[in-house]
C-alpha positions as CSV (number, residue, x, y, z in Angstrom):
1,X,21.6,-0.8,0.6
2,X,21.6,1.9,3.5
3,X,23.8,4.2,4.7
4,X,25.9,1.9,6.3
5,X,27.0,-0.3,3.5
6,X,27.0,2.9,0.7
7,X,30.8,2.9,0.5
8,X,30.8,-1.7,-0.4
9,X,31.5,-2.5,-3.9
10,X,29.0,-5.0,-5.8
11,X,28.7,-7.1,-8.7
12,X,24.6,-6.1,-8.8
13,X,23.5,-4.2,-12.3
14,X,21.0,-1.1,-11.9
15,X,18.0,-1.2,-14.0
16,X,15.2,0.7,-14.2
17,X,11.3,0.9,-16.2
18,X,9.2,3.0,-16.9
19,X,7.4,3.9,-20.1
20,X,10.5,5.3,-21.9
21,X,12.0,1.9,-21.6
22,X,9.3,-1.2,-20.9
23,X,12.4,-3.9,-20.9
24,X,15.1,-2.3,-18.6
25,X,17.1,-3.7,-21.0
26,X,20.7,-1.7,-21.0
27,X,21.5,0.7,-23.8
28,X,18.1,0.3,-24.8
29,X,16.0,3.5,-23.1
30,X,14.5,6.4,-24.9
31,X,13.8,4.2,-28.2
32,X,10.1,5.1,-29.2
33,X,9.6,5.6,-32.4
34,X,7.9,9.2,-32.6
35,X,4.7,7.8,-34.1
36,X,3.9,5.2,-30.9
37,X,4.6,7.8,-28.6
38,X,1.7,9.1,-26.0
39,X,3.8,12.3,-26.1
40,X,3.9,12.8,-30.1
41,X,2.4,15.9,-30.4
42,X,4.6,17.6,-27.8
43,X,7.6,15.6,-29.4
44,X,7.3,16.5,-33.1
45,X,9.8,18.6,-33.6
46,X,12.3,17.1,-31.6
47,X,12.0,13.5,-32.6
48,X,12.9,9.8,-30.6
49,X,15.3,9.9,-28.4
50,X,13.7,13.3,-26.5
51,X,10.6,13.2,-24.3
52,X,8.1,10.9,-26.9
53,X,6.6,8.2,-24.2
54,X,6.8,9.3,-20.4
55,X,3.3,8.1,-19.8
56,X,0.7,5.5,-20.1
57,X,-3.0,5.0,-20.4
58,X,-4.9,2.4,-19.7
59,X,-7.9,1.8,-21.5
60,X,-11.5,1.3,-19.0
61,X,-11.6,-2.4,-18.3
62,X,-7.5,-3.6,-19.4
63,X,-5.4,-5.0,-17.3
64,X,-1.6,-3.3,-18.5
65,X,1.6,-4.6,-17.9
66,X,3.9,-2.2,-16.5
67,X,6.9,-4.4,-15.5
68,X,8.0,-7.9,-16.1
69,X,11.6,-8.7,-15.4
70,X,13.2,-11.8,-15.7
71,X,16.2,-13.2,-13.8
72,X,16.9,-12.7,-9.8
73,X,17.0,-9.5,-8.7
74,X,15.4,-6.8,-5.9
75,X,12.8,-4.2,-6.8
76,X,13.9,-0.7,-4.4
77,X,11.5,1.6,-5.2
78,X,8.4,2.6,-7.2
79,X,7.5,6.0,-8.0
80,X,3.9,6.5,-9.6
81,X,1.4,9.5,-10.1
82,X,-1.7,8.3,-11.5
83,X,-5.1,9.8,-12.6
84,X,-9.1,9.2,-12.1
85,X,-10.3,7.1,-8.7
86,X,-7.5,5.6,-7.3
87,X,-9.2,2.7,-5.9
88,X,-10.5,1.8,-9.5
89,X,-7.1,0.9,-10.6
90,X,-5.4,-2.4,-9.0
91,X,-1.9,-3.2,-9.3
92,X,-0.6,-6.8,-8.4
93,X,2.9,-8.2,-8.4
94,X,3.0,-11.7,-9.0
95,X,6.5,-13.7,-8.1
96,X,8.3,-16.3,-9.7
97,X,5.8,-17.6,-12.4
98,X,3.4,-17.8,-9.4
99,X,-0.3,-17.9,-11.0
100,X,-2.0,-15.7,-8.2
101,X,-0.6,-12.3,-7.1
102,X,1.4,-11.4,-4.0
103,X,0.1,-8.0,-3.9
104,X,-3.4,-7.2,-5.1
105,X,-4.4,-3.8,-4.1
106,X,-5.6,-0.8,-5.1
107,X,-3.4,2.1,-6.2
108,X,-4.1,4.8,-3.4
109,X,-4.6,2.3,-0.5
110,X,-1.0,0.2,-1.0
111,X,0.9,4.1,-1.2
112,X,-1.1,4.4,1.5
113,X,-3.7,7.0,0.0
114,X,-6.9,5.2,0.6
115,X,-9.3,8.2,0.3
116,X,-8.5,9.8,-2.9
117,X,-7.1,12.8,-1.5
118,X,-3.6,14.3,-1.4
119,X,-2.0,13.9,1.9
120,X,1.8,14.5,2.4
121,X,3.5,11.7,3.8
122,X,7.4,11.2,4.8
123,X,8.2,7.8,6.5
124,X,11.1,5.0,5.7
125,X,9.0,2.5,3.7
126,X,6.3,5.1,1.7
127,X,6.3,8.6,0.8
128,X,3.9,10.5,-0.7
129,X,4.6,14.1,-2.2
130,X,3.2,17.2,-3.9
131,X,1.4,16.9,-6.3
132,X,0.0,12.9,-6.1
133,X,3.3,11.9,-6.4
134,X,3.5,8.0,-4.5
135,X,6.7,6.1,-3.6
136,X,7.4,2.9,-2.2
137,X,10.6,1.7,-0.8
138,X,9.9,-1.9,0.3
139,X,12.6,-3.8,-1.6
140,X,11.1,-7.3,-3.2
141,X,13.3,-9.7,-3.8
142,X,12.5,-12.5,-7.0
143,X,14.3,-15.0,-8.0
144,X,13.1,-16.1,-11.5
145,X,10.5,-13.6,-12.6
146,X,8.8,-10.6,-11.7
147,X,5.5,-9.0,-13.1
148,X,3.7,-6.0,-12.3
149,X,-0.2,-5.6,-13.7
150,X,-2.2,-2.8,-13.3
151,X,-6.1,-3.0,-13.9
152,X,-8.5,-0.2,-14.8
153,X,-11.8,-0.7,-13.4
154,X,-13.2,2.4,-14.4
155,X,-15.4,3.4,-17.3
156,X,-13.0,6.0,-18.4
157,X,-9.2,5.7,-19.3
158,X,-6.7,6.6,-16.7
159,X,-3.1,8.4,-17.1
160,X,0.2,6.6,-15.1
161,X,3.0,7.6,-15.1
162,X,5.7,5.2,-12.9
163,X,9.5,4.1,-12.8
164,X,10.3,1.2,-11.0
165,X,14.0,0.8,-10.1
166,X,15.5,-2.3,-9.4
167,X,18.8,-4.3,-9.1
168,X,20.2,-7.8,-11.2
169,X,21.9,-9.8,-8.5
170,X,21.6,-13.4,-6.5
171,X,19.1,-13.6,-3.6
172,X,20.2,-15.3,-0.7
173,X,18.3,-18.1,0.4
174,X,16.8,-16.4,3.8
175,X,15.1,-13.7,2.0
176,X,11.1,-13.7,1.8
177,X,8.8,-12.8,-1.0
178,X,7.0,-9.3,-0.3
179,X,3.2,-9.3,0.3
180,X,0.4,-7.1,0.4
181,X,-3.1,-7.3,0.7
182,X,-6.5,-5.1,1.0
183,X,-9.3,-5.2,3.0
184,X,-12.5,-3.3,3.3
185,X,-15.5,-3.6,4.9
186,X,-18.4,-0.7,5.0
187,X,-20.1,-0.4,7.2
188,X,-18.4,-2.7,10.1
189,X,-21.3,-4.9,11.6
190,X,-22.2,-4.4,15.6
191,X,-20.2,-5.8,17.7
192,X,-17.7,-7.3,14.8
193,X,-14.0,-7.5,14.7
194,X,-11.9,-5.8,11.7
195,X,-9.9,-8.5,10.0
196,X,-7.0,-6.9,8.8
197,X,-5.0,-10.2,7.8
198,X,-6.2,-14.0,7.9
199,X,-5.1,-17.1,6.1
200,X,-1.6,-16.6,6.0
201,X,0.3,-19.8,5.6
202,X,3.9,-20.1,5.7
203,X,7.1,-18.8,7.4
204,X,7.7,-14.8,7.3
205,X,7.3,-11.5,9.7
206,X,4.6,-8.8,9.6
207,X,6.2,-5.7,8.2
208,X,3.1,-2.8,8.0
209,X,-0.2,-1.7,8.7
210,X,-2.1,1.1,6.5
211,X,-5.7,2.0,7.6
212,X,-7.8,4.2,6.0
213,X,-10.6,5.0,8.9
214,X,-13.8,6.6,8.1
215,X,-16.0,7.3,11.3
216,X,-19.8,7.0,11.3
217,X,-20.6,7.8,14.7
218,X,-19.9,11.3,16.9
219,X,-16.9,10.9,19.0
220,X,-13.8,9.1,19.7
221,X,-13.6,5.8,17.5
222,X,-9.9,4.3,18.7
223,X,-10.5,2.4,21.5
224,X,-10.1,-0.8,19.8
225,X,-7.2,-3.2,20.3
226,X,-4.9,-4.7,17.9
227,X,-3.8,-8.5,18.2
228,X,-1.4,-10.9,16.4
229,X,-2.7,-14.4,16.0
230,X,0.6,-16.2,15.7
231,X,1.1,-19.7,14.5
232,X,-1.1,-22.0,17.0
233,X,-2.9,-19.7,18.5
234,X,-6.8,-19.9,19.1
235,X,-9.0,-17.5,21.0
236,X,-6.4,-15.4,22.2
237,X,-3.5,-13.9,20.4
238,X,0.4,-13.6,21.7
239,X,0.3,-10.0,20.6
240,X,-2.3,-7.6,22.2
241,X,-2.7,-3.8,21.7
242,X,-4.1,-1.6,24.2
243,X,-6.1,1.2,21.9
244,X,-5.7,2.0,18.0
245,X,-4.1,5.4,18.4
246,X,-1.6,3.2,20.6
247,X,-1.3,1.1,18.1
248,X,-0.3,3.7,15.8
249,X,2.3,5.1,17.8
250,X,0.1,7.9,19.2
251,X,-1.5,8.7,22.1
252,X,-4.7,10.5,24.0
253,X,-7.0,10.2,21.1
254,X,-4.2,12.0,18.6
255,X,-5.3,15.3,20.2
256,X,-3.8,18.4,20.4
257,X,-2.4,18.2,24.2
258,X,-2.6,22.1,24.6
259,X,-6.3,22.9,22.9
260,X,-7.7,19.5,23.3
261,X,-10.2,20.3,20.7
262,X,-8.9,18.8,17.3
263,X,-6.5,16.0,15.7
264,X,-2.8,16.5,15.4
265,X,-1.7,15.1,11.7
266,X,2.1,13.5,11.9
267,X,4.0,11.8,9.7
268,X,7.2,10.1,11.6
269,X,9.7,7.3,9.6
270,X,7.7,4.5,11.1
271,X,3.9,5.8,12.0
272,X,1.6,8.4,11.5
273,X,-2.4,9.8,11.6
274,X,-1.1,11.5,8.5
275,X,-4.5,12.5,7.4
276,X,-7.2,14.0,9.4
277,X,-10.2,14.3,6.5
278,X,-12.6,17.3,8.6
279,X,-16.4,17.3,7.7
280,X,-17.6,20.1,6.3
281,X,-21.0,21.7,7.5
282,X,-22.9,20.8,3.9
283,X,-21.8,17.0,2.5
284,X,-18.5,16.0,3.9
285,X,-20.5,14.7,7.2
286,X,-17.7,12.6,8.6
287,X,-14.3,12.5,10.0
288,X,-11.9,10.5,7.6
289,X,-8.8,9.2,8.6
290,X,-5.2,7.5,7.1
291,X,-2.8,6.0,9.5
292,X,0.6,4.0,9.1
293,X,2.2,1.9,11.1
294,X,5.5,0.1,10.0
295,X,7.1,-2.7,11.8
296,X,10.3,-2.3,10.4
297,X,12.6,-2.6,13.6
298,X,9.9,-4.8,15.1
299,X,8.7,-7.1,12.6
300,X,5.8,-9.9,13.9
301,X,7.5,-13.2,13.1
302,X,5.6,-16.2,12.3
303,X,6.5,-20.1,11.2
304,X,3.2,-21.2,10.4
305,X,0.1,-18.9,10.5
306,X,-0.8,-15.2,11.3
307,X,-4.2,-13.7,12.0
308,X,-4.3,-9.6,12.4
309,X,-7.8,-8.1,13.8
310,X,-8.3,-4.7,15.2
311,X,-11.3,-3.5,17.3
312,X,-13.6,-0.8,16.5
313,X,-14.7,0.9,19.9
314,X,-15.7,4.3,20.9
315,X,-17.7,5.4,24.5
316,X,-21.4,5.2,25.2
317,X,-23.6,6.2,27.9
318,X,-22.2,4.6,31.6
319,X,-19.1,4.9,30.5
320,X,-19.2,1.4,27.8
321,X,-17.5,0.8,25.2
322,X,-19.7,1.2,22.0
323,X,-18.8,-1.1,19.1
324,X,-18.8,0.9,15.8
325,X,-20.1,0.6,12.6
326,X,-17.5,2.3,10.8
327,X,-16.1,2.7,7.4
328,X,-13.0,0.7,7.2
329,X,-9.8,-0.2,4.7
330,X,-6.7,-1.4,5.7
331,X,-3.8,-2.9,3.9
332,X,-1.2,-5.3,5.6
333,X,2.5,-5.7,4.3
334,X,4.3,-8.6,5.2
335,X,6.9,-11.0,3.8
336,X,6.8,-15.2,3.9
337,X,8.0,-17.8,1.4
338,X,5.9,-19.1,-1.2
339,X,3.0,-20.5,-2.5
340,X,0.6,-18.0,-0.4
341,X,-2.6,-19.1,0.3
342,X,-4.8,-17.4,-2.8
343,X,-6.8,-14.2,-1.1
344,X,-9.9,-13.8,-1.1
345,X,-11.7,-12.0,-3.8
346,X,-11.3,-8.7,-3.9
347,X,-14.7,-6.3,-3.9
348,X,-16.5,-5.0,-7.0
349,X,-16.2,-1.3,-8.1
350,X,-19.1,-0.6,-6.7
351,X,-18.0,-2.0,-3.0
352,X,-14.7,-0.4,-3.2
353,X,-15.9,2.9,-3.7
354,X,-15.3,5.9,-1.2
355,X,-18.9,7.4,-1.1
């Protein structure tokens, strides 16, 4: 659905869930009785049927099921705002009774919030607005079954609140399963390559790139180059970058071209550096950054394999690249068919957190 087929009739049926309605099931919203409700206390005058369940929590350690549709239908969007860490909460979509997930990441990093901190964000495929408000327009198609997980790995219980809206139709044979996946390594080691993406087996295109960049040298980090390992390739890719702010649709080290003396922040439908995290002059010793990059009118196709791997280069004495030991966390969107290859294992707590 876009604006141009708005006006076409179709035999689809909206649904929609959230906590005031689990199943989606029609007629069936608002039913909590006033006793179950998260919201009781606000709610006691008034009753089920009013405001009784808008929220969950899930406990420290649980794994809670927020969605789990069956039949063959398209998810649109997600809307969420959670609470605590965001990287301690993992949500993972798993489709078509498959036993490991297609997306497994954490919260922040696939709404492309890595660093725990607000940062406004308009594009096509995510949006994130005031107050921690995260959306997601990536339509997933299923064609059996589709369930949604999210896991606390915190020691304290954490606050969601979510609606996921979604369509009942057929799925036409062409369309591809929708995939995400997380990556972080901290720090980089000398003179190693960021893998973004590896493993992939199957037939699909490359749809997005979300980095969440934390800099542990003085200096410009993005001379690196992107490249797209596609199908047979070896030692050198068919796709090749020529710089990470390039890559991100930016140029000149994301400066401002008048002052030259700090980063421009944008947020475009298909790119953005929309988050420029300054050091302070007491803890906050580095330079943090979240870029976006979607491929959505230039998706990477693949029919067998795909590899994605960026460089992490700044500039040292001589005028050499220096390789950088930096901070890094990246999430890569894509769609193939099914089975995936299972992904590797995702850090502990520990690993994943932004310190």
């Amino acid at each position: 659905m876009n604006l141009t087929d708005l006006t076409q009739l179709s035999n689809s049926r909206t649904r929609s869930i959230c906590p005031e309605h689990f199943s989606g099931e029609p007629g069936k919203g608002g039913m909590c009785p006033l006793n179950e409700g998260t919201a009781k206390a606000a709610a006691r005058d008034l009753g089920t049927g009013w405001k009784v369940n808008p929220y969950i929590i899930i406990q420290p350690k649980e794994t809670f099921e927020i969605a789990h549709i069956t039949g063959s239908g398209m998810i649109n969007h997600i809307w969420m705002t959670p609470t605590g860490k965001w990287r301690n909460a993992i949500i993972r979509f798993y489709w078509d009774g498959q036993e490991n997930p297609s997306v497994e990441c954490p919260v922040g990093d696939f709404f492309a919030s890595g660093w725990n901190e607000y940062a406004q964000l308009s594009s096509l495929a995510v949006c994130v607005n005031p107050g921690s408000a995260f959306n997601c327009y990536w339509q997933m198609p299923f064609r059996k079954e589709c369930r949604i997980t999210i896991e606390n790995l915190a020691e304290e219980p954490v606050t969601y609140y979510y609606q996921i809206d979604y369509e009942l139709k057929e799925i036409p044979e062409n369309c591809a399963y929708f995939h995400a996946q997380f990556r972080r390594v901290n720090p980089l080691p000398y003179k190693e390559v960021y893998t973004i993406l590896d493993g992939v087996e199957g037939t699909g295109h490359y749809v997005g790139t979300y980095m969440a960049w934390g800099v542990n040298n003085r200096g410009w980090w993005g001379e690196g180059e992107i490249k797209f390992y596609i199908d047979d390739d070896k030692e050198y890719p068919t796709i090749c970058g020529t710089g990470t702010e390039d890559y991100f649709c930016g140029s000149y080290n994301f400066e401002d071209p008048f002052t030259h003396d700090h980063y421009c922040p944008f947020t475009t439908p298909y790119s953005g550096l929309h988050q420029v995290i300054t050091p302070d002059k007491l803890y906050a010793s580095q330079f943090r950054f979240g870029m976006y990059r979607w491929h959505l009118t230039d998706p990477i196709r693949f029919t067998e394999k795909l590899k994605v791997t960026i460089q992490a280069l700044g500039w040292r004495e001589g005028g050499r690249y220096l390789p950088l030991q930096d901070d890094i966390a990246s999430v890569a969107y894509w769609y193939q068919t099914l089975p995936q290859v299972t992904f590797p294992r995702l850090p502990d707590k520990d690993y994943l957190e932004i310190i």
